[in-house]
ZATI-464673 format. One record per residue (C-alpha): x, y, z. Coordinates in nm, 4 decimals. Example, Ala and Ser with C-alpha at 12.3 -4.5 7.8 and 13.67 -1.06 7.14 Angstrom:
<fibas>
<fiba xx="1.2300" yy="-0.4500" zz="0.7800"/>
<fiba xx="1.3670" yy="-0.1060" zz="0.7140"/>
</fibas>
This chain:
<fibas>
<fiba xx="6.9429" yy="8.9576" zz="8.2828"/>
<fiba xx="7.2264" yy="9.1639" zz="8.1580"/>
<fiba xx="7.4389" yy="9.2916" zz="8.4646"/>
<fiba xx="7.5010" yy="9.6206" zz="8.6182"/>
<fiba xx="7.7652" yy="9.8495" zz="8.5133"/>
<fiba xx="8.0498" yy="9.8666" zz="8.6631"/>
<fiba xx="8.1233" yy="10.1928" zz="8.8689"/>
<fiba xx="8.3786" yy="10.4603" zz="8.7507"/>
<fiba xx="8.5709" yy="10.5122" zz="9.0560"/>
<fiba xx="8.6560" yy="10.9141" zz="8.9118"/>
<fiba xx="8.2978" yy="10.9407" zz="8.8972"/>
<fiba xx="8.1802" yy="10.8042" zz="9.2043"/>
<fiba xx="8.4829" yy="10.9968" zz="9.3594"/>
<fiba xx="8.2945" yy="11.2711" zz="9.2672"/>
<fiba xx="8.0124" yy="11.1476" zz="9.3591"/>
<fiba xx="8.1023" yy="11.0788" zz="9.7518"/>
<fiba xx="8.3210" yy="11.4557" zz="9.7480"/>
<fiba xx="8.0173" yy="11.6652" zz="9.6425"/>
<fiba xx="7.8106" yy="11.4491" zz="9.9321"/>
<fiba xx="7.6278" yy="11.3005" zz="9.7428"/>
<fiba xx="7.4779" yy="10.9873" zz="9.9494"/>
<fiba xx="7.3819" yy="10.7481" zz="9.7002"/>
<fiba xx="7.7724" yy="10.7472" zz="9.5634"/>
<fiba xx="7.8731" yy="10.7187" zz="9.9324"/>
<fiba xx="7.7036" yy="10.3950" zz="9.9688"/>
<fiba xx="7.7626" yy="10.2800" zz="9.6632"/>
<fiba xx="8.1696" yy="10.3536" zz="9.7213"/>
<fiba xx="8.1615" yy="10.1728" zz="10.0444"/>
<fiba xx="8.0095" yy="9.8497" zz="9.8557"/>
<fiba xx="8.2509" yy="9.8794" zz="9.6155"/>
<fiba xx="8.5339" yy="9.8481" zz="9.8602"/>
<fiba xx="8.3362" yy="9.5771" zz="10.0499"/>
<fiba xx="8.3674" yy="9.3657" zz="9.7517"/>
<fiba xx="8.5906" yy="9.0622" zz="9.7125"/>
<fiba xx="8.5197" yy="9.0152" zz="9.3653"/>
<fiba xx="8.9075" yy="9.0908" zz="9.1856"/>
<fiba xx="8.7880" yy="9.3389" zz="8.9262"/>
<fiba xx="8.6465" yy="9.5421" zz="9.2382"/>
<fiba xx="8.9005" yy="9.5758" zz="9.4413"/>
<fiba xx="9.1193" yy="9.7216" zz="9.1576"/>
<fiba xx="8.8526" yy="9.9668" zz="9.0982"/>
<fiba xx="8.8326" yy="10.0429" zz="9.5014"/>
<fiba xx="9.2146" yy="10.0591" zz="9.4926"/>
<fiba xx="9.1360" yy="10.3785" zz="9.2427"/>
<fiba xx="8.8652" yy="10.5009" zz="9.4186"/>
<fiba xx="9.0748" yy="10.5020" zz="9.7606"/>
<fiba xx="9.3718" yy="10.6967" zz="9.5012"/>
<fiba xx="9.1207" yy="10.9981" zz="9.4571"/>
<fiba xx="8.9850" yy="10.9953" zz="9.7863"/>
<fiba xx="9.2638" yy="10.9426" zz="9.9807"/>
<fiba xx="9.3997" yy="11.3250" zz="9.9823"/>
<fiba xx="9.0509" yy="11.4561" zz="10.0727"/>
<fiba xx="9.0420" yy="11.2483" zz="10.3944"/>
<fiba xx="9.1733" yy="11.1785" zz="10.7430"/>
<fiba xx="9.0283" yy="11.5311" zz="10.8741"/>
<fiba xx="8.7922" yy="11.3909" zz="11.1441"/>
<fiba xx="8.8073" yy="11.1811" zz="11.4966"/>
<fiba xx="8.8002" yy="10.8269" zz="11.4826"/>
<fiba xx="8.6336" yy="10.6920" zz="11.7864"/>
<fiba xx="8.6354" yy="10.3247" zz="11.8578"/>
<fiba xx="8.3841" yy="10.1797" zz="12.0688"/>
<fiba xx="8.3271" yy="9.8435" zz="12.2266"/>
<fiba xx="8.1628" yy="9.7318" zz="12.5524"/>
<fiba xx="8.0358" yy="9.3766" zz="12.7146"/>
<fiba xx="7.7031" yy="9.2659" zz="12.5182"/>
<fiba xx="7.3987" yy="9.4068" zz="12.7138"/>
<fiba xx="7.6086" yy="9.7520" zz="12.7459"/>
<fiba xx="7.3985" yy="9.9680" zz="12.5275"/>
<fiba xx="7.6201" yy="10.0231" zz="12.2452"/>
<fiba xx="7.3850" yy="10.1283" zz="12.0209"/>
<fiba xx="7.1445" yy="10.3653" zz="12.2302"/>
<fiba xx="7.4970" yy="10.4963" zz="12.3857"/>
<fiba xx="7.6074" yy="10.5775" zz="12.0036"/>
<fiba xx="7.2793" yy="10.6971" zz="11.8569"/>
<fiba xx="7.2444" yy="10.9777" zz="12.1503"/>
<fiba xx="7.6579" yy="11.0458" zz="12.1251"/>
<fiba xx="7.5554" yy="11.0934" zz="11.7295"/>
<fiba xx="7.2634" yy="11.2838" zz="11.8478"/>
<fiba xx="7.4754" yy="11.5306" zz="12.0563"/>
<fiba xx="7.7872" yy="11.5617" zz="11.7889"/>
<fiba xx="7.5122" yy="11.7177" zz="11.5351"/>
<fiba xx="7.3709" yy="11.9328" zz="11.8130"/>
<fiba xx="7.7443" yy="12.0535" zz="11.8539"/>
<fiba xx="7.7363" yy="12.1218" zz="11.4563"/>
<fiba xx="7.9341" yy="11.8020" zz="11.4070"/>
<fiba xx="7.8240" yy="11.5724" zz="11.0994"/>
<fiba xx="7.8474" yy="11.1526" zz="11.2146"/>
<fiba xx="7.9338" yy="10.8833" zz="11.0587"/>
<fiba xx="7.8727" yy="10.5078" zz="11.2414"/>
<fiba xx="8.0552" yy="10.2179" zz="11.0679"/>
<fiba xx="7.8790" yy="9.9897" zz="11.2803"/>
<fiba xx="8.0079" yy="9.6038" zz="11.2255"/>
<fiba xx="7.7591" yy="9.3565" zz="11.3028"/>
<fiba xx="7.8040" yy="8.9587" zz="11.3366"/>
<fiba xx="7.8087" yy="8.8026" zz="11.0222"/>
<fiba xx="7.5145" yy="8.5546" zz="10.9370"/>
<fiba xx="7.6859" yy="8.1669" zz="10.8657"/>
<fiba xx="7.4157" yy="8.1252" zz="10.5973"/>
<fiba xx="7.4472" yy="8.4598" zz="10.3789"/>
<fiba xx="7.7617" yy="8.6649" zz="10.5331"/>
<fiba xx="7.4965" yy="8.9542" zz="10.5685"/>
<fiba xx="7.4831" yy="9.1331" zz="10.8462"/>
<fiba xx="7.2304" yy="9.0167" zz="11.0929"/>
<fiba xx="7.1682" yy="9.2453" zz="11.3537"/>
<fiba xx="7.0772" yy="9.5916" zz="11.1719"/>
<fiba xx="7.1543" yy="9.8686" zz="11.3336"/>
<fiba xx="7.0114" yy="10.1270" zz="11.1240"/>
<fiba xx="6.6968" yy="9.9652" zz="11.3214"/>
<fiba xx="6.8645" yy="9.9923" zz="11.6953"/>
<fiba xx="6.9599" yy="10.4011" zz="11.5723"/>
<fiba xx="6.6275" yy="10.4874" zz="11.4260"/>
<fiba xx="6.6373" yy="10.8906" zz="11.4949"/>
<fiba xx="7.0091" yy="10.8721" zz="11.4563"/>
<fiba xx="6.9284" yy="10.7390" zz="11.1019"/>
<fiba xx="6.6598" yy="10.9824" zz="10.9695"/>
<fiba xx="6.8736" yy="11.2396" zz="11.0286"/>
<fiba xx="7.0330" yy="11.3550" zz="10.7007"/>
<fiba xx="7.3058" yy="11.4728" zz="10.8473"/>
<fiba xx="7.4619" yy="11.1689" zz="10.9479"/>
<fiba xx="7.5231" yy="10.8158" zz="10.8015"/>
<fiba xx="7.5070" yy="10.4561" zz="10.9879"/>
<fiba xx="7.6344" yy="10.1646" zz="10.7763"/>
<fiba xx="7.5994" yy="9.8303" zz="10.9346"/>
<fiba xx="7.8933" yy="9.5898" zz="10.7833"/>
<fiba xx="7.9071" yy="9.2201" zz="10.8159"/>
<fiba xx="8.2181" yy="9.1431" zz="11.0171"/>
<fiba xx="8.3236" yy="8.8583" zz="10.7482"/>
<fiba xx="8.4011" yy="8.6450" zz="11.0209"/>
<fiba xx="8.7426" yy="8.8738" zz="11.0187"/>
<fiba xx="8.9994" yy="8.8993" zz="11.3426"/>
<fiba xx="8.7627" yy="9.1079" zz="11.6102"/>
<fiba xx="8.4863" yy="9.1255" zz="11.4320"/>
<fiba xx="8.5863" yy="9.4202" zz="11.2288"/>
<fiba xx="8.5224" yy="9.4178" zz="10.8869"/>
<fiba xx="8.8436" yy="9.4051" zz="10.6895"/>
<fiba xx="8.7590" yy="9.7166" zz="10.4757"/>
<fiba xx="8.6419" yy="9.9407" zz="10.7687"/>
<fiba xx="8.9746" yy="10.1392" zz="10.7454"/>
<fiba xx="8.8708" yy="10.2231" zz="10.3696"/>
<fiba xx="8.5126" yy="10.2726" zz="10.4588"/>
<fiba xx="8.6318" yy="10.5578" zz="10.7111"/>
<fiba xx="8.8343" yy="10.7062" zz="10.5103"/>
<fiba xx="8.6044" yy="10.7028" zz="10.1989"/>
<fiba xx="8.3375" yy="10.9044" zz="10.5139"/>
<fiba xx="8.6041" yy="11.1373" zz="10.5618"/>
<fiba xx="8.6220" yy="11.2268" zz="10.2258"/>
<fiba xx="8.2644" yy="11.2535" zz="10.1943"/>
<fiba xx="8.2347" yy="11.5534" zz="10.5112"/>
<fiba xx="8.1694" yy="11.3263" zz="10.8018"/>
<fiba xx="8.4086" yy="11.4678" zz="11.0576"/>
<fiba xx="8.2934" yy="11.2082" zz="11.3455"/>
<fiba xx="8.3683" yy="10.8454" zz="11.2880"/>
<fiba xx="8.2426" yy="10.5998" zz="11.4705"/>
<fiba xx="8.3257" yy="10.1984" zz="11.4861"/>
<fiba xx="8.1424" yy="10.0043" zz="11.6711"/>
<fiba xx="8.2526" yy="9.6589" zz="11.7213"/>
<fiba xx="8.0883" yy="9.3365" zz="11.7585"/>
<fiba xx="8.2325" yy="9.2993" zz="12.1707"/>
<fiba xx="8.4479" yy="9.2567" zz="12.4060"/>
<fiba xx="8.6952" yy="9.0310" zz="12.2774"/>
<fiba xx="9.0744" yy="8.9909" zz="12.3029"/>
<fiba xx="9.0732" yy="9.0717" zz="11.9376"/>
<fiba xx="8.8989" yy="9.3987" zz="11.9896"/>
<fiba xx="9.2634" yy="9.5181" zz="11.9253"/>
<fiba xx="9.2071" yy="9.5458" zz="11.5494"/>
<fiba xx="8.9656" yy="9.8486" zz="11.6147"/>
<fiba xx="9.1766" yy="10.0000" zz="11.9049"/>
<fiba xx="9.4649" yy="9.9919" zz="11.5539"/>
<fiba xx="9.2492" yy="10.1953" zz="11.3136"/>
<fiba xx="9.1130" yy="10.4754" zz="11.5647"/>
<fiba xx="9.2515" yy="10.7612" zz="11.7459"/>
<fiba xx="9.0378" yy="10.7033" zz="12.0466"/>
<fiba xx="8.9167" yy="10.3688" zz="12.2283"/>
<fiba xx="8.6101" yy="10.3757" zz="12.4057"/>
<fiba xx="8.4904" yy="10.0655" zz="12.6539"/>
<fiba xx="8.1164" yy="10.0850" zz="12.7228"/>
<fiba xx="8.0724" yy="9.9440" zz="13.0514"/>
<fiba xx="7.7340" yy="9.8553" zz="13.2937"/>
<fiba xx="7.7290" yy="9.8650" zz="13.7002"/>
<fiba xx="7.6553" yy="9.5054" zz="13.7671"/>
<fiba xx="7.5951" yy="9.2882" zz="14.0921"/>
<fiba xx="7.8726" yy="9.2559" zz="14.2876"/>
<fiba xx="8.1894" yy="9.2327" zz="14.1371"/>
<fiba xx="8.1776" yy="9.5005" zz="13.9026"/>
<fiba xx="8.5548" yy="9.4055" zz="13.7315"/>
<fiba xx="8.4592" yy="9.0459" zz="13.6784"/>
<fiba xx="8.4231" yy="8.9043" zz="13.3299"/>
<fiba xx="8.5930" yy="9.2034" zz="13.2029"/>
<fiba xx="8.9864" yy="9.1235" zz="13.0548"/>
<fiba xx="9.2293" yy="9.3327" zz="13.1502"/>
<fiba xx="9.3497" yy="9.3933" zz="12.7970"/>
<fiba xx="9.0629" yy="9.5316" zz="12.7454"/>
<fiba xx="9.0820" yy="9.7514" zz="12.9831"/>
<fiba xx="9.4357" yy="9.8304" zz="12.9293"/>
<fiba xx="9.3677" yy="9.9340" zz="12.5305"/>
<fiba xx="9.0838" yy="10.2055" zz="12.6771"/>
<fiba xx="9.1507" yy="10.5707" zz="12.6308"/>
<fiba xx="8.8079" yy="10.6093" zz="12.8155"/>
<fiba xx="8.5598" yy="10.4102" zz="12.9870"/>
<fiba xx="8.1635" yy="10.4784" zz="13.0262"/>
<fiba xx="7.9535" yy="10.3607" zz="13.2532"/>
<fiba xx="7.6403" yy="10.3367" zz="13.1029"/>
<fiba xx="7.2623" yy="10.3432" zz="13.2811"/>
<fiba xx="7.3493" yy="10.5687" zz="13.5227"/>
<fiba xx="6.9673" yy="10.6437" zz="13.5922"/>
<fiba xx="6.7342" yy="10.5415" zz="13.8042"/>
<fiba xx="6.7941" yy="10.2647" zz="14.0947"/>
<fiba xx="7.1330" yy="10.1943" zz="13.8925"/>
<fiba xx="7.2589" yy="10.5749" zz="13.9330"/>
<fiba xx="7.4079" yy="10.4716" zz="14.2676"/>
<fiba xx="7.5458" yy="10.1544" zz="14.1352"/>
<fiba xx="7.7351" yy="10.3401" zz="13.8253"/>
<fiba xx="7.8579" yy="10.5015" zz="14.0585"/>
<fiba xx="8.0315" yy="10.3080" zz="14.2875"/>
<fiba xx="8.1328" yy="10.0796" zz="13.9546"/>
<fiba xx="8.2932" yy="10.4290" zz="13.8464"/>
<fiba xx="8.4907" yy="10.3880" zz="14.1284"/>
<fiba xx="8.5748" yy="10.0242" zz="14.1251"/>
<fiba xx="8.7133" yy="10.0856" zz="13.7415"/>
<fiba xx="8.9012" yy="10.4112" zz="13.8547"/>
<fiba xx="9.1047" yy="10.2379" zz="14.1630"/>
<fiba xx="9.1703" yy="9.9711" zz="13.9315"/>
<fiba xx="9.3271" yy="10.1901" zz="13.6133"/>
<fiba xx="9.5645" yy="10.2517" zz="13.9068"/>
<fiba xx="9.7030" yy="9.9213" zz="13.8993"/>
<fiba xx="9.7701" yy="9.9473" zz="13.5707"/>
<fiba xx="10.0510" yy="10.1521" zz="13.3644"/>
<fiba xx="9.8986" yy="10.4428" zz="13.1320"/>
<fiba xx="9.9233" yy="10.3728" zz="12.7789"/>
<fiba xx="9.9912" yy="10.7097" zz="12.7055"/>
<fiba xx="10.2120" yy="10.9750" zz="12.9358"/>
<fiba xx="10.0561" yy="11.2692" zz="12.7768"/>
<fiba xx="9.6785" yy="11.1003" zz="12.9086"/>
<fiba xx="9.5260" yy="10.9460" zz="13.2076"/>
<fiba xx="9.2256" yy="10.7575" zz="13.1481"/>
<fiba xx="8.9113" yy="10.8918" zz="13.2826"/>
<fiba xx="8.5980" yy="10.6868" zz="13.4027"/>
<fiba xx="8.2659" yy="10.8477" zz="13.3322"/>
<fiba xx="7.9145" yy="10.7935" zz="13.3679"/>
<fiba xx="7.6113" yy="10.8452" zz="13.1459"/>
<fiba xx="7.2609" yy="10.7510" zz="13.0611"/>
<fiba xx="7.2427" yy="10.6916" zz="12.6620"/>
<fiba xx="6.8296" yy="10.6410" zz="12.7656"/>
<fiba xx="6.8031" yy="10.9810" zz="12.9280"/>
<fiba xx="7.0781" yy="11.1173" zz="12.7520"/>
<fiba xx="7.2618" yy="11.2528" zz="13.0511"/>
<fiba xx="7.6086" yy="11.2979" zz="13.0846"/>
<fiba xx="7.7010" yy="11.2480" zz="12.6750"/>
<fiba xx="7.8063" yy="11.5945" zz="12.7236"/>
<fiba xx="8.0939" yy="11.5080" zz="12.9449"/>
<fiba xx="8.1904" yy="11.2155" zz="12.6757"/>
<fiba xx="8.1509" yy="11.4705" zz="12.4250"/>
<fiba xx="8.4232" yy="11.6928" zz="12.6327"/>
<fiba xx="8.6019" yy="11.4129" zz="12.7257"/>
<fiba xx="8.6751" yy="11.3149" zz="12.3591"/>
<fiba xx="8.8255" yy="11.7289" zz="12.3044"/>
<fiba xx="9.0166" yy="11.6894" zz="12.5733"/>
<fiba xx="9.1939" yy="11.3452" zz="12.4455"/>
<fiba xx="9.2386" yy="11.5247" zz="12.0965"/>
<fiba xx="9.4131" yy="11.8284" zz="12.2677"/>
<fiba xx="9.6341" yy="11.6122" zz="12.4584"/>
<fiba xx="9.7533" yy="11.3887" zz="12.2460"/>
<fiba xx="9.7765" yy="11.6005" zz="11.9212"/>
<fiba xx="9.9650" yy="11.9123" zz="12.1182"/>
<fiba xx="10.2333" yy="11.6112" zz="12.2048"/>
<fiba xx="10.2550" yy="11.4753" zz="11.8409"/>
<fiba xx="10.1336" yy="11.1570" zz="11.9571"/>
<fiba xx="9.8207" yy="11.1363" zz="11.7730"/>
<fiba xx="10.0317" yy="11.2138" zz="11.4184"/>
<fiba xx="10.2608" yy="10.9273" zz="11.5268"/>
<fiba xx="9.9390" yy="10.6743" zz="11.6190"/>
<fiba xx="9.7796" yy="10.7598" zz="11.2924"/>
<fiba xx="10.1144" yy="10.6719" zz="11.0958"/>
<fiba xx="10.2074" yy="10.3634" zz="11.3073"/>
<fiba xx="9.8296" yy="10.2458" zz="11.1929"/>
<fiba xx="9.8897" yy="10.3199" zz="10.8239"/>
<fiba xx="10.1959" yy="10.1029" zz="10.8420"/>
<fiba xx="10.0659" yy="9.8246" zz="11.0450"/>
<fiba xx="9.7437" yy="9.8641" zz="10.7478"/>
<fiba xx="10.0059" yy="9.7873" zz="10.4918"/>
<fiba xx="10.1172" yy="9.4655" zz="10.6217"/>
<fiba xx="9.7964" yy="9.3753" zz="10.7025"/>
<fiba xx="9.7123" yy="9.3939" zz="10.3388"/>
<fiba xx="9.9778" yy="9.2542" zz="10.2486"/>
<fiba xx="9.9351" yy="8.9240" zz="10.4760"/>
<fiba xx="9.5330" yy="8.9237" zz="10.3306"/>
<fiba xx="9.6710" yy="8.9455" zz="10.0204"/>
<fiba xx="9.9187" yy="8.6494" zz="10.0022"/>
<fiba xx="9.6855" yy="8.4775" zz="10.1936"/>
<fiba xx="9.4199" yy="8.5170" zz="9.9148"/>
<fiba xx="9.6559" yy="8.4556" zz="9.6295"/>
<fiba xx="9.7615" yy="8.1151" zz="9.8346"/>
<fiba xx="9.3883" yy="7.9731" zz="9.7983"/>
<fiba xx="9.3180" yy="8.0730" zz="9.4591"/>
<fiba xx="9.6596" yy="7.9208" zz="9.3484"/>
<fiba xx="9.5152" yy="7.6036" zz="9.1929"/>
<fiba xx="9.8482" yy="7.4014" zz="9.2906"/>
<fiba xx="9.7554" yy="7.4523" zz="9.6252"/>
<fiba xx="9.3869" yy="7.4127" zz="9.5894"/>
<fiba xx="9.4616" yy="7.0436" zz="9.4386"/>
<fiba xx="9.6766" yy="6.9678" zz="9.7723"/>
<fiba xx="9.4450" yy="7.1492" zz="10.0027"/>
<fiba xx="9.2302" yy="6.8812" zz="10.0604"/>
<fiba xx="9.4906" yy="6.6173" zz="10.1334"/>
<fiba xx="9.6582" yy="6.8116" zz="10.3780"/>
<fiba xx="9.3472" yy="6.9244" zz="10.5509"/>
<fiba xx="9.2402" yy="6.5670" zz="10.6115"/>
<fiba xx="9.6223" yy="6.4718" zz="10.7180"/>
<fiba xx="9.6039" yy="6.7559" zz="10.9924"/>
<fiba xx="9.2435" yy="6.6521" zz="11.0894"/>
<fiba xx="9.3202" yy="6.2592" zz="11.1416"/>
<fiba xx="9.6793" yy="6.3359" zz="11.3404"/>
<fiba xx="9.8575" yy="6.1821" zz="11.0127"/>
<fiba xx="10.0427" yy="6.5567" zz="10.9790"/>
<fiba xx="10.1939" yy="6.8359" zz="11.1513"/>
<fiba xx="10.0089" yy="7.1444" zz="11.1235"/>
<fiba xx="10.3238" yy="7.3006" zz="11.0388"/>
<fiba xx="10.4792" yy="7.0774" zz="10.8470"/>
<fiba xx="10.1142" yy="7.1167" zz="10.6171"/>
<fiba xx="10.1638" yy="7.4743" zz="10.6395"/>
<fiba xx="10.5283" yy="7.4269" zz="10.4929"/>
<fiba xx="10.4229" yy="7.2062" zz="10.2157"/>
<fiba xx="10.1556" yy="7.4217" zz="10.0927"/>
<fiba xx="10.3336" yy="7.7794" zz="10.0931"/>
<fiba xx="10.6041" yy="7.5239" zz="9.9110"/>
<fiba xx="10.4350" yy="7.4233" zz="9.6831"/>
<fiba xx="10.2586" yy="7.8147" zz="9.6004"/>
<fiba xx="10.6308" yy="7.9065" zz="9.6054"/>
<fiba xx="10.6964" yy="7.6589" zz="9.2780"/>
<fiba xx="10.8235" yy="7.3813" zz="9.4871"/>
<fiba xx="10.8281" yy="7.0475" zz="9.5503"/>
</fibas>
């Protein structure tokens, strides 16, 4: 069976500036691809989009599994179109060990979210990458960007002390919290908490309404304790019900509010450009990294070393040394 063709990237520029949804998805596949030629032709794609993006809110959000993610995000979505907005949800899902799909699905979790043609969900297998953020959601928002979407939306795997690799792409952080028994800061890290522009309390209805509550208050006397990461912001805690869709309104507000802050102090100009630059090393590192294993010096030597490091025979450093030697042309 003769194979596809290969995509222009002028055309499907095109293609993803006039809206057109098809090209979207087909642009964000393109820069999901590992394969070598595709990544040169995302490289060009990312060249004509790149000037047509970086004109909406990034919002980050993450939250202890059982939180509600998902209903919290489809009725946010729900309330940014009733606002006029247009959404976007980049939502990264555990990769599968057997395929690398993605295994969860949330176009299935954000059902009326998803029929609406106004917005766009793509669920991304996390590639087993550092937080469970796919390594080419930065492209993928910027390729939404470019396509209209002036709402974007990560949502990560969980809570995780990697969960720093989406706080580094966004311009706000959300945590996605639940009143619990008890305790309501245990299990929780504190960096975590600490890398929060904003935290929800979610299922504030019903016999949990007074529970939120006082779990509002728990998180609120403990931001206290803590230094803001931001003098031109203080962290608020909030309380909704993504179910009965109360109280997105105030997130809703809450997200302006952030924006107005931080961009009338020029710090959200100088968080979006310390996040470019961090983006280029990180490419850089994946990209020696890459070039390392395909090197077929070092592939020969891999195994050795591997085994050497697994039976105690060899430092893991000393390994590491020998094989970025020998990539290097040495001996």
């Amino acid at each position: 069976m003769a194979s596809s063709p290969s995509p222009d990237p002028v055309a499907l520029a095109r293609g993803v500036l006039s809206g057109e949804r098809r090209a979207l998805a087909r642009a964000i596949t393109l820069i999901e691809s590992t394969r070598p030629d595709h990544r040169e032709m995302a490289e060009a794609l990312m060249h004509e989009l790149l000037p047509h993006s970086g004109h909406s809110v990034r919002i980050g959000i993450t939250g202890i599994p059982g939180a509600g993610k998902s209903t919290f995000i489809e009725s946010f979505g729900l309330h940014v179109l009733d606002q006029g907005g247009r959404p976007a949800v980049l939502a990264v899902d555990p990769s599968s060990p057997r395929s690398g799909g993605s295994i969860l699905g949330d176009k299935t979790r954000m059902e009326e979210l998803s029929r609406d043609a106004r917005a766009f969900i793509r669920p991304s297998p996390s590639g087993g990458t550092l937080g469970g953020v796919a390594r080419r959601t930065r492209e993928a928002m910027l390729v939404c960007e470019a396509a209209g979407f002036d709402v974007i939306v990560v949502e990560t795997v969980g809570v995780g002390q990697s969960e720093t690799a989406v706080a580094d792409m966004v311009d706000m952080f959300l945590l996605v919290l639940v009143p619990g028994g008890g305790d309501e800061l245990q299990g929780i890290k504190k960096g975590i908490v600490e890398l929060a522009d904003a935290i929800v309390v979610n299922k504030a209805d019903g016999d949990l309404a007074a529970a939120a509550a006082r779990a509002a208050r728990d998180y609120t006397n403990a931001l206290h304790l803590l230094a803001p990461a931001s003098p031109h912001w203080r962290v608020p805690v909030l309380t909704c019900s993504a179910l009965a869709r109360t109280g997105i309104d105030q997130v809703w507000r809450t997200v302006g509010d952030y924006r107005g802050a931080m961009d009338g102090a020029g710090a959200l100009a100088r968080r979006r450009a310390a996040q470019a630059h961090a983006w280029m090393w990180n490419e850089v590192s994946e990209t020696l990294l890459q070039a390392l294993r395909d090197d077929p010096r070092v592939a020969m030597l891999l195994p050795e070393m591997e085994r050497g490091v697994a039976a105690g025979r060899m430092a893991p450093g000393a390994a590491a040394r020998q094989l970025v030697g020998t990539f290097r042309g040495g001996r």
